[in-house]
N, C-alpha and C positions, 0 to 999 in steps of 0.2 A: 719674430715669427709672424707668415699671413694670418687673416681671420681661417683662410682653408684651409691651411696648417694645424691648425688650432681643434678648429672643429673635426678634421680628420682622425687627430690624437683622441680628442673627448669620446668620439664615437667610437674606438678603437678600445678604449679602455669601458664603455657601457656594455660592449659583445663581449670584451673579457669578464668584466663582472659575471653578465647573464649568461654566461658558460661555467664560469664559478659556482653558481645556484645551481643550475641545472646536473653541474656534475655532482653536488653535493644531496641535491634530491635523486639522483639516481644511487648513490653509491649507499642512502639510508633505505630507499626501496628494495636495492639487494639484500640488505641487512636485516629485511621486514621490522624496520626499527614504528612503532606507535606514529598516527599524524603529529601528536604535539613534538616529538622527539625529531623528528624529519624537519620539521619547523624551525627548531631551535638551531638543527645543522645550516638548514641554509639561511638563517641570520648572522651563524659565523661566517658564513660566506660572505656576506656582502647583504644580503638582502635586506632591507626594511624592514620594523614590524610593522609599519602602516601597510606594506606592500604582500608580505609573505603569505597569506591564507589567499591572495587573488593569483600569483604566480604557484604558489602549490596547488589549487586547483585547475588550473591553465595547466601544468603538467601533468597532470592525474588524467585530464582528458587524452594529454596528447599521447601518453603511454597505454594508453586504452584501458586505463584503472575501473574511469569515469563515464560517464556521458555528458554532454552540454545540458543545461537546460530547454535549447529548444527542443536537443536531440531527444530528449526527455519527455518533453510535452508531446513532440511528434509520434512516439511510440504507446503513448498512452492511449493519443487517438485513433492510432491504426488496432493498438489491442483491444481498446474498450467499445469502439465506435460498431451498433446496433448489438448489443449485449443486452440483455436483460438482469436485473439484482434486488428482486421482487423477493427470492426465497435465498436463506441460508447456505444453500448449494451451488445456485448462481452465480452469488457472491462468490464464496470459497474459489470455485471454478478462476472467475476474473482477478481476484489477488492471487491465485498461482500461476496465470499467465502473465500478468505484469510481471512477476517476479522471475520468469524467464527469459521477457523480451527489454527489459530495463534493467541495465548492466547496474550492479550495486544497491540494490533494491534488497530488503528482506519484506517479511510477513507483515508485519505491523507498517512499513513505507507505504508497500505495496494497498494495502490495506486503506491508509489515508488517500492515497492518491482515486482510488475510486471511489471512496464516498467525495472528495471535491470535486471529481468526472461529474458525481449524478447531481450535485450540488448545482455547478455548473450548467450544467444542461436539463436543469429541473424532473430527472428520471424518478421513480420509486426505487427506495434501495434496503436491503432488507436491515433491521436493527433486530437485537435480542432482545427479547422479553425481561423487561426489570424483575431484578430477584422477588418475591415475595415471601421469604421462608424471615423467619423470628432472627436467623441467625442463635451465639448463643449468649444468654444471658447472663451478666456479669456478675460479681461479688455483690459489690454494691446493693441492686439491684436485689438480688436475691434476699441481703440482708434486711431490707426494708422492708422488703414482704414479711418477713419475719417478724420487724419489730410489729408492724399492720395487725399483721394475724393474731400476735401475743405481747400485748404493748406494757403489761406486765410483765415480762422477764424479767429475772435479776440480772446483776452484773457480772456476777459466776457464769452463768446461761452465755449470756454477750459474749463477754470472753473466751469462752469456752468453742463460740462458735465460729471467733474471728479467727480465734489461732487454728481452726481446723480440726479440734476433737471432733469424736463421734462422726456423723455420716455426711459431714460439711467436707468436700474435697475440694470445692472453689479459691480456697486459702492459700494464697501468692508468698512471696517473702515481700511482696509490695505490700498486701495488703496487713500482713503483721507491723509491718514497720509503722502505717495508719493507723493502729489500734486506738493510740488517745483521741482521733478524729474520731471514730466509729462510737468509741466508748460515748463523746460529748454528744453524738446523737442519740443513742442509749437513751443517757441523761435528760437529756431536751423528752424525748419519749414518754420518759419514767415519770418527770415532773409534771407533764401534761394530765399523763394520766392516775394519776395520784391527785391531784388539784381539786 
């Protein structure tokens, strides 16, 4: 055989392969089979796994699943470009037109991509207000206060209040199961204050 022989056959069977994949990513697309499952199909095909996440995304574009990333980039800037995200509403506003002009995008994408716009381009952009509430306070916690407040208690009391009698409702099945820990704090308490 020539070398152009040769190389005509190799190339002939590379278009067969990558028609192989490609009919195999299509026929798991029909299927709306999960990405890792669509993956796994076209590695029985023939594909690599060093190669399969760059050729399933290379297809996703070209079926119009996806977008490129310039294609990507570019719609960012056409959505975001003189927007203001100074107030809460602003914002909101700019993450639901990303998320219509950026094919594959949800809330939370959408969401990153314009705080790294303002990032980027040094804007103000608006953040929430860090919580400031207590939240609620835990077993633990609470017990300690207890011991604090009444550092004589007995261990009838303790007990009484690990397991949940009386108007203690904070009482877990976790926190029964701690009881000899709770109790050796008790203890430590007890002997403190007895001393």
């Amino acid at each position: 055989m020539t070398d152009q022989v040769e190389q005509e056959l190799e190339q002939e069977e590379t278009v067969n392969l990558e028609e192989a994949i490609r009919a195999s990513f299509d026929s798991a697309v029909a299927e709306e089979l999960a990405e890792d499952d669509t993956k796994m199909r076209m590695i029985s095909s023939g594909a690599t796994f060093k190669n399969v996440t760059r050729l399933y995304n290379q297809f996703m574009i070209d079926a119009g699943f996806a977008i490129s990333k310039e294609d990507r980039n570019k719609a960012v800037e056409d959505t975001l470009e003189g927007r203001e995200f100074d107030t809460e509403e602003l914002f909101d506003e700019a993450v639901a037109a990303l998320v219509e002009s950026v094919k594959g995008s949800t809330e939370r994408s959408a969401a990153a991509l314009v705080r790294s716009y303002c990032k980027k381009n040094e804007l103000d952009i608006f953040a929430k207000p860090k919580s400031t509430g207590n939240g609620r306070t835990s077993f633990a916690s609470k017990y300690y206060d207890l011991l604090k407040s009444n550092p004589g208690i007995s261990k009838e009391e303790a007990t009484a209040y690990i397991n949940g009698d009386g108007d203690n409702e904070d009482t877990s099945d976790n926190v029964k199961k701690s009881k000899s820990h709770y109790l050796a704090i008790w203890k430590l308490v007890s002997d403190i204050h007895n001393a």
